[in-house]
C-alpha positions in Angstrom: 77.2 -160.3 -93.8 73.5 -159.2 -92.8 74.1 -155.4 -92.5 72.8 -154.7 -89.3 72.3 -158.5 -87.9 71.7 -158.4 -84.0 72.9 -161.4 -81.7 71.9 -162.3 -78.7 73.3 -164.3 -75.7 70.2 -166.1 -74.1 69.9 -167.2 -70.8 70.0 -171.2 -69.7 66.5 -171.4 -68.5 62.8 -172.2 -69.6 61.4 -169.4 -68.3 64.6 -167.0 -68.1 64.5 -167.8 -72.1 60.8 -166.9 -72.1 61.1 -164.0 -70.6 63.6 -162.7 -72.6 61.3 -162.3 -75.4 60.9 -159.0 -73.9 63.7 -157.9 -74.8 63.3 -159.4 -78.4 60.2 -157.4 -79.1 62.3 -154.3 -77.8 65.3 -154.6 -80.2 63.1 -156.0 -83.3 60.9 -152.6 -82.6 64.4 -150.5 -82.7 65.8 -152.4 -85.6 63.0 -152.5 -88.3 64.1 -155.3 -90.8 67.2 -156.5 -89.2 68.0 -160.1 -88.6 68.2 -161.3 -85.2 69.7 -164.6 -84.0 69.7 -165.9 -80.4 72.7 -168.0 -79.5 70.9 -170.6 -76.7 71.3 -174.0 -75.5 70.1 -176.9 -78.0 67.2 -177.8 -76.1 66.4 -173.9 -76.5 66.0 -174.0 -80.6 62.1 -175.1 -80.5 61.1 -172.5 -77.8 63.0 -169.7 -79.8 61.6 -170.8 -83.0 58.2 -169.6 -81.2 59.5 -166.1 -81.4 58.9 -164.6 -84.7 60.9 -161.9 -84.7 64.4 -164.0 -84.2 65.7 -165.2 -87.6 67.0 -168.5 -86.5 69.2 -170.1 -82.8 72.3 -170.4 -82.6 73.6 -173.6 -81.0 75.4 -172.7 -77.9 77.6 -176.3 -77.4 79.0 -175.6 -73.9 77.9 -177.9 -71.2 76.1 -176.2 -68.5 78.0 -174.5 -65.8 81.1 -175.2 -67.4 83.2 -172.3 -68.7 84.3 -174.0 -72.0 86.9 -171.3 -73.1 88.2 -173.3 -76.2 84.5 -174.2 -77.3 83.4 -170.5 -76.8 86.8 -169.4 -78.7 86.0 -171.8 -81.5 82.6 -170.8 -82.0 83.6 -166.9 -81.7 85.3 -166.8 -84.5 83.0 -168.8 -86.4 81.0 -166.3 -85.9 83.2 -163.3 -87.1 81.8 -161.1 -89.5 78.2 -161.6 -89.4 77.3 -159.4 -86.5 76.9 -155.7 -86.1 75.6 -155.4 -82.7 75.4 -158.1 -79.5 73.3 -158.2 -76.5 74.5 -160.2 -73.5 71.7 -161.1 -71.2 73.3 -163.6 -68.8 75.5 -161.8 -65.7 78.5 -164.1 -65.9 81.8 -163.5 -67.4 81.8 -166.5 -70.1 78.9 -165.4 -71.3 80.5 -162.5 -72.9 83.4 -164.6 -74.2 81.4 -165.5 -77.7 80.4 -162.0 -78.6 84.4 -160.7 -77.9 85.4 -163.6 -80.1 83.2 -162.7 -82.6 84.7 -159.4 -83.0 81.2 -158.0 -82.8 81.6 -154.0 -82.8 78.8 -153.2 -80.4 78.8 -155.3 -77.0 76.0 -154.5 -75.1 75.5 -156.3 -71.2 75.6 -155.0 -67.7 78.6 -154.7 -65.6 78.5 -158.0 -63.3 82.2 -160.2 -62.8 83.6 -157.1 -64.1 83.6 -157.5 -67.4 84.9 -154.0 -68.8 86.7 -155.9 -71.6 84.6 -157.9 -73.0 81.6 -155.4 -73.3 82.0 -152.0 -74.8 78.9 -150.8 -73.8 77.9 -151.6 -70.1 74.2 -150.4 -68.7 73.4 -149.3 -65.6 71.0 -151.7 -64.0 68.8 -149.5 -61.3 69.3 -151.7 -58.0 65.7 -152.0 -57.5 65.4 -153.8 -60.5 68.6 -156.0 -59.8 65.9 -159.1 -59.2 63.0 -158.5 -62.1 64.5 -160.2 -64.5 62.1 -159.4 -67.4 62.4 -155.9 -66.9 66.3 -156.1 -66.5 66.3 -157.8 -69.7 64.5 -155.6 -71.7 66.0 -152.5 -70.3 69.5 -153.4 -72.6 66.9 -151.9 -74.9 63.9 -150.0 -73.9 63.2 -148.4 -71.2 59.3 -148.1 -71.4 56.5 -150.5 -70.3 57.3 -154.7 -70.0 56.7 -156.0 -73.1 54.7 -159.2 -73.0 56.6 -162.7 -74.3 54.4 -164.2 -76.8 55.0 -167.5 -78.3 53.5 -168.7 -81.3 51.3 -171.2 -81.1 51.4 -174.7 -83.8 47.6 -175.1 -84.4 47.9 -178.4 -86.2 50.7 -179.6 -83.6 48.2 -178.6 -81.0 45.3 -180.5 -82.4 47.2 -183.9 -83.0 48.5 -183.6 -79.2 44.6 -183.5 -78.1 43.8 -186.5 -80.4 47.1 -187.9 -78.8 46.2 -188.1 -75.7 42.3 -188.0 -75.7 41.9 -184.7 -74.7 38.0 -183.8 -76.4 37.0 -182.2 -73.3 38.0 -178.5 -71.5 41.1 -179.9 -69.6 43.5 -178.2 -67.1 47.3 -178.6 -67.0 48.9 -178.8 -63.6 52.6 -178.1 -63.4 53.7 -179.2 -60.5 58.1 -179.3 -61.5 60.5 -176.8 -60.6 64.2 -177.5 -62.0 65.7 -174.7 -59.0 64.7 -177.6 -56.3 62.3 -178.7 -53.7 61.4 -175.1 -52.0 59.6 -174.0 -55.2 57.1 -177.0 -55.1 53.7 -177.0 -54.2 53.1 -180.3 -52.2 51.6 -183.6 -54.0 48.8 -183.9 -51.8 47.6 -180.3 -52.2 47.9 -180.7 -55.6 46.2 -184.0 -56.0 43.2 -182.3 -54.1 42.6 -179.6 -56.3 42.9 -181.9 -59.1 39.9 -183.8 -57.7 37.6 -181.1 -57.3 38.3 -180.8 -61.6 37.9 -184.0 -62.0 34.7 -183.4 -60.3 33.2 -181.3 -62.5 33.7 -183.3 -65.9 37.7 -181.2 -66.4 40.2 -183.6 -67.7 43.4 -182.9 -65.8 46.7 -183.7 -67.0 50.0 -183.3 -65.4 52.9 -181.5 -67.6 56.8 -181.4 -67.2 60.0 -183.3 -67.8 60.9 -186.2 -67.5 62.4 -185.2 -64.0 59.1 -184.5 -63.0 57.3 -187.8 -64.1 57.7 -189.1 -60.3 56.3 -186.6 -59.1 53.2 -186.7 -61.6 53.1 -190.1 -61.1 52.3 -189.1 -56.7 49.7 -187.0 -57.7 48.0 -189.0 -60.0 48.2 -191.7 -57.8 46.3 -189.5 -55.2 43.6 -188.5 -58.1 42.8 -191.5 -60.1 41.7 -189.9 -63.8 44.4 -187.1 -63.6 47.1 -187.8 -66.7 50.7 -187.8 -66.2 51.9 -186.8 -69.2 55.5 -185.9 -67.6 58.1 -187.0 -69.8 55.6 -187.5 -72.6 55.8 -184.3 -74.8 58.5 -182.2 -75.9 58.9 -178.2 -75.1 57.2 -177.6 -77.7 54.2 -179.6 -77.3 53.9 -178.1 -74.3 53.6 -174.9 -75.7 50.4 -175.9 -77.4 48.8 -177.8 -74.9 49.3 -175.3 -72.6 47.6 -172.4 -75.3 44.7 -175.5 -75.4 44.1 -175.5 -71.6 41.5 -173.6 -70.0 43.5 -173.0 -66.8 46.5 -174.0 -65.5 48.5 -173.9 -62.1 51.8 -174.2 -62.0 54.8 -173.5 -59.2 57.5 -170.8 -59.9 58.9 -172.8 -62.9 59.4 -172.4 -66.6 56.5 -173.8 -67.7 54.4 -171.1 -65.8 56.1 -168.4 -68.0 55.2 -170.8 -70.9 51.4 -170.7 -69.5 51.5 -167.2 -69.3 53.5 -166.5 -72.9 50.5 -168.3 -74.5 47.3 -166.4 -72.7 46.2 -169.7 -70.9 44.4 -168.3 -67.3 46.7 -169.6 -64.7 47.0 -169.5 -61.0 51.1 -169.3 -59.7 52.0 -170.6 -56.4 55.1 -168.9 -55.0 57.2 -170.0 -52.0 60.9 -169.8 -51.4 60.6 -167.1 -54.7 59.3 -163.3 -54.9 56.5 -163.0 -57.4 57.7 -159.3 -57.1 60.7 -160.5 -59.5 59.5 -163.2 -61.8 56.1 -163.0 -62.0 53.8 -164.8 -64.5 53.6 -161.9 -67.3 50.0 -161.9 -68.5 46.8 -160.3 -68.1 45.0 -163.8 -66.9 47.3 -164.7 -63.7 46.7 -165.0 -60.3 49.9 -165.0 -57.8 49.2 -166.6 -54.8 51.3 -166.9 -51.8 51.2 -166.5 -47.9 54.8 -164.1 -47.7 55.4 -165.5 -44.5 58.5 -163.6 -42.6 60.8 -166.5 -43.9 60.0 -166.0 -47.5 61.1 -165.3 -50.1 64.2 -167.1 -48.7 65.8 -167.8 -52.3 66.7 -171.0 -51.3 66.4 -174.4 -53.1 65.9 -176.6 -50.0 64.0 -175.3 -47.1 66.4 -174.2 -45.1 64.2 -174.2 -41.9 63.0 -177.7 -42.6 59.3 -177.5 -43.1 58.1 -175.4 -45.9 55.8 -173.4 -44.4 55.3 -171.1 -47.2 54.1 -174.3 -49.3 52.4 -176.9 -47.0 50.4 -174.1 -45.2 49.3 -172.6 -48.9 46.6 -175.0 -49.1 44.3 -175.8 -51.9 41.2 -174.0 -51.5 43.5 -170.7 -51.5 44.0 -171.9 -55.3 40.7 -173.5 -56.1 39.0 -170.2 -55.2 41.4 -167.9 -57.4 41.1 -170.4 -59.9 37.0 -170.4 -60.3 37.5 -166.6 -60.5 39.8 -167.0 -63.7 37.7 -169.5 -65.3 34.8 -167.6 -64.8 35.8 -164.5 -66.1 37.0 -166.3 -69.3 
């Protein structure tokens, strides 16, 4: 056993897992030398391995939303013996199975579903911080300043993606997904619009996300012929680097904005149906705009007054002109 190895449970999220690098820094500053592994979803392995203080991911093989108490048991007490100390960063019960499994001394979490059995050392979460979940995160740890995630960026990675895809010029990445659901996206057309004005100016634009999003990159191209849809193209980890190439970027509440932010790219952050007082972007170079209309933040995935106010009324020249300030101040 690694004397000393830390484990922690990751969240199921882009950005949830981005922002947890907080906490990372915190416990690799408060552990000098010992190993820390991050048990995460598969599709989590190449953003963690952007993280250079964690050691190596740990393969989380339970299918989302579903409790999985013989897979958690199994891979619990594969587990025994080569942890000292566990951190628990998700709220829900099963989350804290693994770590119990393990027979890991230390068990480290807030309270949530109750679970005074399976941790043995439960936080106190201050209620005004219920919602910020970098800060929550990294308070398991440290209680000073946010840290700031930052991700490692793959130089040579990044320069065969802009061969790739033709990118010789200053380009900007427009995100326009958001996995939560409609009430976190920015519409097409405003997007499309800003995109022209780039376009414009001699800026390649190109269009990141999943291959959930390529319909929705496929609109806005549509609506400004020269923009690329590269949705569905890259893999997290490309993304990473383009994003570190781009001179700006603008993005809705999603993942990929933390990814933007982790990286240093200038980026402007539309916000809606979500606070930007809990999940902001984390970096010096970020703009937040949104018009905190009396019905927002309403948490919600779908509109649940039926027209989006918060969005469709947010219109482009709101982000062009925070934009040209980022861009010149670079």
């Amino acid at each position: 056993m690694a004397e000393g190895a830390i484990l922690i449970i990751g969240p199921s999220w882009i950005g949830d897992m981005v922002m947890a690098h907080a906490l990372v820094q915190a416990v690799a500053a408060q552990n000098t030398g010992a190993p820390i592994d991050l048990l995460a979803p598969a599709w989590a392995a190449s953003l963690i391995a952007r993280m250079p203080e964690v050691r190596q991911a740990v393969a989380a093989p339970f299918a989302h939303a579903r409790f999985g108490l013989k897979e958690r048991w199994k891979l619990g007490r594969s587990l025994r013996g080569r942890y000292t100390t566990a951190y628990v960063l998700p709220g829900s019960w099963k989350s804290a199975l693994v770590p119990f499994f393990a027979g890991i001394e230390h068990r480290i979490g807030y309270l949530k579903e109750q679970r005074y059995l399976l941790l043995n050392d439960i936080r106190s979460l201050p209620k005004p911080l219920k919602r910020k979940t970098a800060l929550g995160y990294q308070r398991l740890a440290d209680a000073g300043p946010l840290r700031t995630p930052r991700l490692v960026v793959d130089a040579a990675n990044q320069a065969a993606l802009q061969r790739r895809f033709g990118l010789k010029r200053s380009f900007v990445a427009l995100m326009p997904g958001a996995e939560y659901g409609p009430a976190k996206r920015w519409p097409e057309r405003h997007y499309a619009e800003f995109a022209r004005t780039m376009l414009g100016r001699g800026l390649d634009v190109v269009i990141l996300g999943s291959k959930n999003d390529h319909p929705v990159g496929v609109a806005i191209a549509s609506l400004a012929p020269g923009a690329r849809n590269l949705c569905g193209e890259t893999q997290l980890a490309d993304a990473i680097d383009l994003l570190a190439a781009a001179r700006l970027a603008v993005t809705n509440d999603s993942g990929l904005m933390h990814v933007a932010a982790s990286v240093g790219t200038p980026l402007v952050a539309v916000f809606g149906s979500t606070s930007p007082d809990n999940t902001p972007p984390i970096a010096e170079k970020s703009v937040v705009v949104t018009l905190r209309l009396p019905c927002s933040p309403c948490l919600q995935r779908v509109c649940p007054l039926g027209h989006l106010d918060c969005l469709q009324k947010l219109g482009p020249e709101t982000v062009l002109a925070n934009a040209d300030r980022l861009m010149g101040a670079a």
